[in-house]
TORKOL-4160 file (C-alpha; in steps of 0.2 Angstrom, whole numbers, padded with zeros to 4 digits, m for minus):
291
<pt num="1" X="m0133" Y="m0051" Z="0114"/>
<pt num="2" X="m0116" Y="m0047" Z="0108"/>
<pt num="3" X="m0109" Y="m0031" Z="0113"/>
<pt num="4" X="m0099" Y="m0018" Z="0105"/>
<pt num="5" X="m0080" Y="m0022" Z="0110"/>
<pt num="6" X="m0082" Y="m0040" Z="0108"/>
<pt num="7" X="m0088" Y="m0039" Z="0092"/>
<pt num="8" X="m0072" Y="m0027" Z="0087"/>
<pt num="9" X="m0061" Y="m0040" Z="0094"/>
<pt num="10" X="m0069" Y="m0055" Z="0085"/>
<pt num="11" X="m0069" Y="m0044" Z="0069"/>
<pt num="12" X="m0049" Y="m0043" Z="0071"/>
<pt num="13" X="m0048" Y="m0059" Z="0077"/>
<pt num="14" X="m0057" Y="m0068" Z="0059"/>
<pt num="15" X="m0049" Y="m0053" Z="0050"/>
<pt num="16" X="m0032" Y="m0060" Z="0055"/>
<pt num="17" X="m0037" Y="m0080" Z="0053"/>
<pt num="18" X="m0044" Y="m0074" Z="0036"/>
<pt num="19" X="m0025" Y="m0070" Z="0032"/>
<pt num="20" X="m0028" Y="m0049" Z="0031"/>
<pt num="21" X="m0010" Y="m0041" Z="0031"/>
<pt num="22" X="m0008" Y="m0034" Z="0045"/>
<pt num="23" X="m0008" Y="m0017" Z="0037"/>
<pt num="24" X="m0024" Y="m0022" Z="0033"/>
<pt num="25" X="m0029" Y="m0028" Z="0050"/>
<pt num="26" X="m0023" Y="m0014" Z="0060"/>
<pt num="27" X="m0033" Y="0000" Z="0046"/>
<pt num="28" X="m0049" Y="m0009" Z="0049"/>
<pt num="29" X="m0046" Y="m0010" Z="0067"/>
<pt num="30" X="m0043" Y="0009" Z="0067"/>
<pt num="31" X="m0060" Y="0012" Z="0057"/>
<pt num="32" X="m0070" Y="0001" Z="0067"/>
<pt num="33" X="m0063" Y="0007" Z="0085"/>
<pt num="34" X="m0070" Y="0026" Z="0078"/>
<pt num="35" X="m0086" Y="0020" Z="0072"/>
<pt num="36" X="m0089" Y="0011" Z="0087"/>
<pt num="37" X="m0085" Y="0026" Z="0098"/>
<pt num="38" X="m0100" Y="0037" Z="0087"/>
<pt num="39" X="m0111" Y="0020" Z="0088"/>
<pt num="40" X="m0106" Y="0023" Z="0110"/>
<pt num="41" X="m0111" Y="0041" Z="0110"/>
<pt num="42" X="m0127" Y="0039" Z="0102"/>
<pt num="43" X="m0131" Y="0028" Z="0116"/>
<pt num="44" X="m0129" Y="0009" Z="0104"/>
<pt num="45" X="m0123" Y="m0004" Z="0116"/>
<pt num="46" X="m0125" Y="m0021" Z="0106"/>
<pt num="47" X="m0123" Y="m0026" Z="0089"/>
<pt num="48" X="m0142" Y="m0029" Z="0086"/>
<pt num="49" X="m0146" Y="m0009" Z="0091"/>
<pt num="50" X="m0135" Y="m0005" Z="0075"/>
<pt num="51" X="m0146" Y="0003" Z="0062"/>
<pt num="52" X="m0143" Y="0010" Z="0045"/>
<pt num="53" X="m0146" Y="0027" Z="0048"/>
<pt num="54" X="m0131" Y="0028" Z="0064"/>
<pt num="55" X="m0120" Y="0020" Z="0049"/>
<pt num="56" X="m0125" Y="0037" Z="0040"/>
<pt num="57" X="m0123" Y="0049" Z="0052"/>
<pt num="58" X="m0107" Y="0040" Z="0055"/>
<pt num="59" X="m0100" Y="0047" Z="0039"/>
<pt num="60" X="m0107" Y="0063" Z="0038"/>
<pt num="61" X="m0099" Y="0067" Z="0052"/>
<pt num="62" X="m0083" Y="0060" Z="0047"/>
<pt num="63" X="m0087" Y="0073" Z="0031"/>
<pt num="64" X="m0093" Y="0086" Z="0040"/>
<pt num="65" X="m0077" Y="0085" Z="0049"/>
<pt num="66" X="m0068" Y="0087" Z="0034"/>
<pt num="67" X="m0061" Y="0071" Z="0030"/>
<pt num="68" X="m0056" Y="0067" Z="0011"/>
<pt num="69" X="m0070" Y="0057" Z="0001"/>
<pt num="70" X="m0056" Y="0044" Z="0000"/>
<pt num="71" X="m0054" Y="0043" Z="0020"/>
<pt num="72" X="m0075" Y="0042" Z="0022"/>
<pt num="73" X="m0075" Y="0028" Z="0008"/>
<pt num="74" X="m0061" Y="0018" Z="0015"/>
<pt num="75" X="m0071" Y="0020" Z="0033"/>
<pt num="76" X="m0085" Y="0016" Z="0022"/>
<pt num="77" X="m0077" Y="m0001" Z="0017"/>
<pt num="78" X="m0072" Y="m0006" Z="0033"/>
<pt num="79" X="m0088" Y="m0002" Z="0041"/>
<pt num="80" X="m0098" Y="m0013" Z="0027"/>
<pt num="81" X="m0085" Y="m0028" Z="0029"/>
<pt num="82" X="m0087" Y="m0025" Z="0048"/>
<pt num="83" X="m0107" Y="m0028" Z="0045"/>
<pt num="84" X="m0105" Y="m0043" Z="0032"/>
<pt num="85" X="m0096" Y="m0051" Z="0046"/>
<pt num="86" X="m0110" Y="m0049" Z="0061"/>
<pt num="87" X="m0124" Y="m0053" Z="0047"/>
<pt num="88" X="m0113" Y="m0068" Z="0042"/>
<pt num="89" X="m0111" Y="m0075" Z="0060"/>
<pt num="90" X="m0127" Y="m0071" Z="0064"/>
<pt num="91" X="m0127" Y="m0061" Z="0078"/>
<pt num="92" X="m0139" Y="m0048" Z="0067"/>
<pt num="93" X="m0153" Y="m0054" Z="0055"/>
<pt num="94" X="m0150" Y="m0039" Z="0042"/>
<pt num="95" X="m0135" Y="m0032" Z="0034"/>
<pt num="96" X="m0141" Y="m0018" Z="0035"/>
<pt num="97" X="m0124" Y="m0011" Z="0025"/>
<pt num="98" X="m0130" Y="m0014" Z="0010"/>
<pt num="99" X="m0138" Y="0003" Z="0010"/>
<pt num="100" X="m0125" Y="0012" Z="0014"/>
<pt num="101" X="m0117" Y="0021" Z="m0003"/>
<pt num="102" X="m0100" Y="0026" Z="m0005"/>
<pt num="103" X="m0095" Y="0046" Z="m0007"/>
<pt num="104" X="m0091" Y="0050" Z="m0026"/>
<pt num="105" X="m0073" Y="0051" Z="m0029"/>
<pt num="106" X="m0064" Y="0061" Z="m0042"/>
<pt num="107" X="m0052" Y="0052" Z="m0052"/>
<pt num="108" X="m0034" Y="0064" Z="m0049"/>
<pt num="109" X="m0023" Y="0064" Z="m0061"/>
<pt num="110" X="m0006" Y="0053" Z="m0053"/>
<pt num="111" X="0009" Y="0061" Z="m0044"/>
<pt num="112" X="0022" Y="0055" Z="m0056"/>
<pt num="113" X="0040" Y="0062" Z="m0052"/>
<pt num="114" X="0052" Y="0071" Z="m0064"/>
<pt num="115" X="0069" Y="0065" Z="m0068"/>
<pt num="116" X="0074" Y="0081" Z="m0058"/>
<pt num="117" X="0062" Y="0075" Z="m0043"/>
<pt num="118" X="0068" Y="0057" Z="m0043"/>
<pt num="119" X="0087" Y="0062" Z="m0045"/>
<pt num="120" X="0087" Y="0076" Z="m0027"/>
<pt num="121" X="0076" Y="0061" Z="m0019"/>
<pt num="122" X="0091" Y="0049" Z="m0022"/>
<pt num="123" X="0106" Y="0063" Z="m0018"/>
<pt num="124" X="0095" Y="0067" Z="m0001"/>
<pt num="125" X="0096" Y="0049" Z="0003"/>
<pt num="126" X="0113" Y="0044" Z="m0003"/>
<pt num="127" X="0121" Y="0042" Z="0014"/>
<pt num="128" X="0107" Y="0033" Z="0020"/>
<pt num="129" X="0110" Y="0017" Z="0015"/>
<pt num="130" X="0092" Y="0009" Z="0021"/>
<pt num="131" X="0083" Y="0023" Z="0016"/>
<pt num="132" X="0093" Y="0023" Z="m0002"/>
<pt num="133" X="0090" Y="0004" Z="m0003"/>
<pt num="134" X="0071" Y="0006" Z="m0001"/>
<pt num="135" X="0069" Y="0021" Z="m0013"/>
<pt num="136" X="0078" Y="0011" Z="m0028"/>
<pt num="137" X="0066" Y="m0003" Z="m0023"/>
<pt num="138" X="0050" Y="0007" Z="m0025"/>
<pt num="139" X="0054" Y="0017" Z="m0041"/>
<pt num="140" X="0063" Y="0003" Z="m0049"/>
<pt num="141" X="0053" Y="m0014" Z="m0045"/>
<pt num="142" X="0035" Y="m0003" Z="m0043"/>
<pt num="143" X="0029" Y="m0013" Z="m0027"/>
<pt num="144" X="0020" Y="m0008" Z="m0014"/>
<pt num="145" X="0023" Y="m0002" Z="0002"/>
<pt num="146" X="0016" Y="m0016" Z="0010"/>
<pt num="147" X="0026" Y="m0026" Z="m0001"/>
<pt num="148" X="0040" Y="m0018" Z="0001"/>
<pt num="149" X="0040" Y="m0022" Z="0021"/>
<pt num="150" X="0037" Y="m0040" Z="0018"/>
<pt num="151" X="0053" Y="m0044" Z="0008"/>
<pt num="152" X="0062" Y="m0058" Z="0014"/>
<pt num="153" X="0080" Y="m0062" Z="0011"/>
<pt num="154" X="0074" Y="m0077" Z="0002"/>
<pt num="155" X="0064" Y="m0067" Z="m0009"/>
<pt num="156" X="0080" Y="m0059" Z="m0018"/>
<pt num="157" X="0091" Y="m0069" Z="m0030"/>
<pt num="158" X="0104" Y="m0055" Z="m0035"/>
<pt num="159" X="0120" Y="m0063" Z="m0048"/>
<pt num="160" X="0131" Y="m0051" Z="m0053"/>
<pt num="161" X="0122" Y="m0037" Z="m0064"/>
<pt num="162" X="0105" Y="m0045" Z="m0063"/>
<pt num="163" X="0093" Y="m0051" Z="m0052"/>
<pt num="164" X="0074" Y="m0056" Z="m0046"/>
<pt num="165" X="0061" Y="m0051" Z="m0034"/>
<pt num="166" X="0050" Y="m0063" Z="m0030"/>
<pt num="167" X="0033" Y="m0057" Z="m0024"/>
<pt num="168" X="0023" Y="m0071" Z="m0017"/>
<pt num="169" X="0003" Y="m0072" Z="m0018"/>
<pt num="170" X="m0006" Y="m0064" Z="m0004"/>
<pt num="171" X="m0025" Y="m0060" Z="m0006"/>
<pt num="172" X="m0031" Y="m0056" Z="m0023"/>
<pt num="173" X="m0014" Y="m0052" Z="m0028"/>
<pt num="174" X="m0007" Y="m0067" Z="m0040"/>
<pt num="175" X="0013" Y="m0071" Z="m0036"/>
<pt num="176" X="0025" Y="m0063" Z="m0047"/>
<pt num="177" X="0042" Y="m0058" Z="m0051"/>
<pt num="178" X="0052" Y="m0044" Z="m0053"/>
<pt num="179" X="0066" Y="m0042" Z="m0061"/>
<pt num="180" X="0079" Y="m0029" Z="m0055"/>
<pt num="181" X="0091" Y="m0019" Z="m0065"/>
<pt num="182" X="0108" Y="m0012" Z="m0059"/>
<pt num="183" X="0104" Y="0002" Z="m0050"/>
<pt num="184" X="0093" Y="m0009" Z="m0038"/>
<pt num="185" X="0103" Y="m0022" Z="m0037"/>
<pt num="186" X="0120" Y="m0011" Z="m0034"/>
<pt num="187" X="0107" Y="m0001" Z="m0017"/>
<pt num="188" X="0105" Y="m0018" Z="m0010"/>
<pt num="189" X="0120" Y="m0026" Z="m0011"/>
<pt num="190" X="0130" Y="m0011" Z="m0004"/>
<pt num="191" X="0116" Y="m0010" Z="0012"/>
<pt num="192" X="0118" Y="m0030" Z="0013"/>
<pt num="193" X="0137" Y="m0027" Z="0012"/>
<pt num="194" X="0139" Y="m0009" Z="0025"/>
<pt num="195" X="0124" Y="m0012" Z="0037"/>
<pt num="196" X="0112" Y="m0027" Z="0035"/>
<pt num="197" X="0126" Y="m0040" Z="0038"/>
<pt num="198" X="0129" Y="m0034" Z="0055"/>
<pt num="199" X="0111" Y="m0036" Z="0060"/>
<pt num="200" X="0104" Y="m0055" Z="0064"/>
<pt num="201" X="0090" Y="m0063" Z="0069"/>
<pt num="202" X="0077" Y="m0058" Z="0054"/>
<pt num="203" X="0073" Y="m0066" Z="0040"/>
<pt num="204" X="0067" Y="m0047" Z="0032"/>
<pt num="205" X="0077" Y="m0037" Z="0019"/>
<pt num="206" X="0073" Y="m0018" Z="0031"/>
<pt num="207" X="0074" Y="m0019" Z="0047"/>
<pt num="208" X="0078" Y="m0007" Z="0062"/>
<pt num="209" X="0094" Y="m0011" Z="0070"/>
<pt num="210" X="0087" Y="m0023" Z="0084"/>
<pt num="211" X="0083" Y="m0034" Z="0071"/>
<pt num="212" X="0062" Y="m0030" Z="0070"/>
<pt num="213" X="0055" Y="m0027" Z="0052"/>
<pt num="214" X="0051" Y="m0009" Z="0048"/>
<pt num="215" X="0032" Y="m0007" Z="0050"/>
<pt num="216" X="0024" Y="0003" Z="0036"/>
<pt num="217" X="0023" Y="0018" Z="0045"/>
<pt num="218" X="0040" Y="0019" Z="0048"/>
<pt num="219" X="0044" Y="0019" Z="0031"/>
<pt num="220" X="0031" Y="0031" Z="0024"/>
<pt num="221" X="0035" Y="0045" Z="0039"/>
<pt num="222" X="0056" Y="0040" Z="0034"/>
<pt num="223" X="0053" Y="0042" Z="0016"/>
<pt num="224" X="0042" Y="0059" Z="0018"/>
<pt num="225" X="0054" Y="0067" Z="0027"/>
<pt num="226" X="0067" Y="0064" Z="0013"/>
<pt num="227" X="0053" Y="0073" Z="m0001"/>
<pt num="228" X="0056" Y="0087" Z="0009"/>
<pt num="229" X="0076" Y="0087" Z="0012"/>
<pt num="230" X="0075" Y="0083" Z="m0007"/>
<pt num="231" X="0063" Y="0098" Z="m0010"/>
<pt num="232" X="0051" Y="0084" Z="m0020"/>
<pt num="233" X="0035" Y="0092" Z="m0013"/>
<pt num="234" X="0016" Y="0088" Z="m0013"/>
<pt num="235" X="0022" Y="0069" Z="m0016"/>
<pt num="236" X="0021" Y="0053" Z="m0006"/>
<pt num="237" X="0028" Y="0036" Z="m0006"/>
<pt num="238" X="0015" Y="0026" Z="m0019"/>
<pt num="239" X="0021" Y="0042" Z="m0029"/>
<pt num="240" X="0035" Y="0032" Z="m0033"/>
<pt num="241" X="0026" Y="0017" Z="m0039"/>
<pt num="242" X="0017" Y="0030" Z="m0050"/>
<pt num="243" X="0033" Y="0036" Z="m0057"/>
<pt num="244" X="0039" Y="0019" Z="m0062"/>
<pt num="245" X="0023" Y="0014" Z="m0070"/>
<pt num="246" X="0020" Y="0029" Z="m0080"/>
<pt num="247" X="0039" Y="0030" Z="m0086"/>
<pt num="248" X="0039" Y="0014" Z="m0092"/>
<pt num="249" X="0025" Y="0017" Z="m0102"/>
<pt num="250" X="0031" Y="0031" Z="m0110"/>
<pt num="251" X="0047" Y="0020" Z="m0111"/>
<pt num="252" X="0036" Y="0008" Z="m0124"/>
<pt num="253" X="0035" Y="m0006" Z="m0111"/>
<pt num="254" X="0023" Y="m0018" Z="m0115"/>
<pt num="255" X="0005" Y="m0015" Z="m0105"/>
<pt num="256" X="0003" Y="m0031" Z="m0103"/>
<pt num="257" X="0020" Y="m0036" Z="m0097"/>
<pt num="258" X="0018" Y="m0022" Z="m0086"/>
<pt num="259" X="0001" Y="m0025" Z="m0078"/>
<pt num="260" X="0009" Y="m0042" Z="m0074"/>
<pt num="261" X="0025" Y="m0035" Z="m0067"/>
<pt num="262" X="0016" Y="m0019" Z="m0057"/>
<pt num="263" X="0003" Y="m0033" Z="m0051"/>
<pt num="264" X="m0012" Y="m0022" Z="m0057"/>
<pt num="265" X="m0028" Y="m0036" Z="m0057"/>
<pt num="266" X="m0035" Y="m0028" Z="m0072"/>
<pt num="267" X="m0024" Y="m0021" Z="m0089"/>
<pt num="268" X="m0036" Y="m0006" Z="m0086"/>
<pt num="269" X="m0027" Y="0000" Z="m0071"/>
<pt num="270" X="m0011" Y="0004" Z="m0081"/>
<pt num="271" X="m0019" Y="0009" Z="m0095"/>
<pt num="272" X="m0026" Y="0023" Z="m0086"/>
<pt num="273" X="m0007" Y="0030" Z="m0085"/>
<pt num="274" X="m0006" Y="0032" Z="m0102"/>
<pt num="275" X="m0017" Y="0049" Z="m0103"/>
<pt num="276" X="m0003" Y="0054" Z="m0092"/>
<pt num="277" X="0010" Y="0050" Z="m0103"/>
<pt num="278" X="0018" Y="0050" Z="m0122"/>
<pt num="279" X="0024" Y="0034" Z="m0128"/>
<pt num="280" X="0040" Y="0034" Z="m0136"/>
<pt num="281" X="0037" Y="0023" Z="m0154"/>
<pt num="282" X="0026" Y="0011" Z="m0155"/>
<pt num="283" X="0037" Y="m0005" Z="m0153"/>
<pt num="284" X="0034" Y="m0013" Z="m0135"/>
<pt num="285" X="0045" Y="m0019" Z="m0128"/>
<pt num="286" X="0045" Y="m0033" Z="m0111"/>
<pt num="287" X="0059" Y="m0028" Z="m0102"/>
<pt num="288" X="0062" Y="m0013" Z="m0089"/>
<pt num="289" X="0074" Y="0000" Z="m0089"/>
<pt num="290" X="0083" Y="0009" Z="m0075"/>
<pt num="291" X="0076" Y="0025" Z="m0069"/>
């Protein structure tokens, strides 16, 4: 019978062959490692000893320990994709998750930056030529973080006063391209020109300055601690994927160009920003302005 560690390391190890980000990998890993420490204490050895009421105790703990809905139903996906996979293997006969419900979750109104807010971000950052880089990236291109620590070089074609992200496919998410105004384009090429050019040996846009990509959570705690130099409080970085989003909209951007270019899988997704914002006219219009 299969026991508990192995079973975690062949989890990783399909997540990984499956072509999971490593973002991805490493959050699952995480969840599963915590639930199979509760699965531990309550005495459960082997994968076939798993049953669907230590899955629910599992998360009433993780509630009771005052975890967000949000945390307990991320660690509610995991632990169901971690489930699938045993059934799927067949190293259990039942999948045995499919009883276990999701916590409700309260739709919260976005985080979406005011001029003011995104203006102190960038003065805070200004010396920072990465950091600078980065922030223009995120509020004027409307990645992701993750996608934002997978540009490549390659992936930028930058001529003069315009230029083009390419996004490549990965996942669910179809490839796409992004095109970059000024603003974006004049961050990049000043952190190529100051500080990028002197480091070699990666193919990456950020990286530290051995070379290494910057991991997500480098640039989440790097750009945290600029909200509060800047005094941007209560905000975080997919705040600024919010911002760009929800100004364009109200810019009378096209919802469909938009969708295409934020990389939402359904037109739904960014239509739910427009509760949050007032369109100016009712011309759309397909291209993006600078923020």
């Amino acid at each position: 019978m299969l026991n508990l560690q192995t079973a975690h390391k062949n989890f990783v190890e399909k997540l990984r062959k499956d072509g999971k980000s490593e973002a991805t990998v490493v959050a699952y890993s995480k969840d599963i490692e915590q639930l199979l420490s509760h699965l531990s204490e309550m005495g459960i050895n082997l994968v076939n000893e798993i049953k669907l009421a230590h899955l629910e105790s599992f998360m009433k703990k993780l509630s009771a320990a005052d975890y967000t809905p949000k945390s307990v139903s991320r660690k509610t996906n995991a632990t169901r994709t971690f489930i699938k996979y045993l059934h799927t293997e067949g190293h259990i006969t039942e999948n045995i998750s499919l009883g276990l419900r999701h916590p409700k979750l309260e739709n919260k109104a976005p985080r979406i930056l005011t001029r003011m807010e995104y203006r102190a971000l960038r003065d805070a950052t200004r010396n920072d030529l990465r950091t600078y880089a980065m922030i223009e990236m995120l509020l004027q291109t409307g990645v992701t973080i993750s996608e934002l620590s997978e540009i490549k070089i390659e992936h930028l074609t930058l001529t003069g006063a315009t230029g083009n992200l390419f996004v490549p496919k990965k996942n669910n998410k179809e490839a796409r391209n992004i095109p970059l105004n000024k603003a974006v384009i004049d961050a990049i090429n000043r952190y190529m020109r100051e500080e990028r050019n002197n480091i070699k040996g990666s193919e990456y846009l950020f990286v530290t300055k051995t070379g290494n990509p910057l991991l997500i959570r480098n640039i989440r705690s790097t750009i945290d601690r600029y909200f509060k130099l800047a005094g941007v409080e209560n905000a975080k970085v997919n705040d600024l994927r919010h911002t760009f989003v929800a100004h364009h909209l109200a810019s009378g951007v096209s919802i469909i160009f938009l969708s295409k270019v934020a990389g939402h899988k359904r037109i739904s997704t960014t239509e739910r920003y427009l509760q949050y914002v007032q369109r100016a006219g009712d011309q759309e219009k397909t291209e993006l302005e600078t923020l």
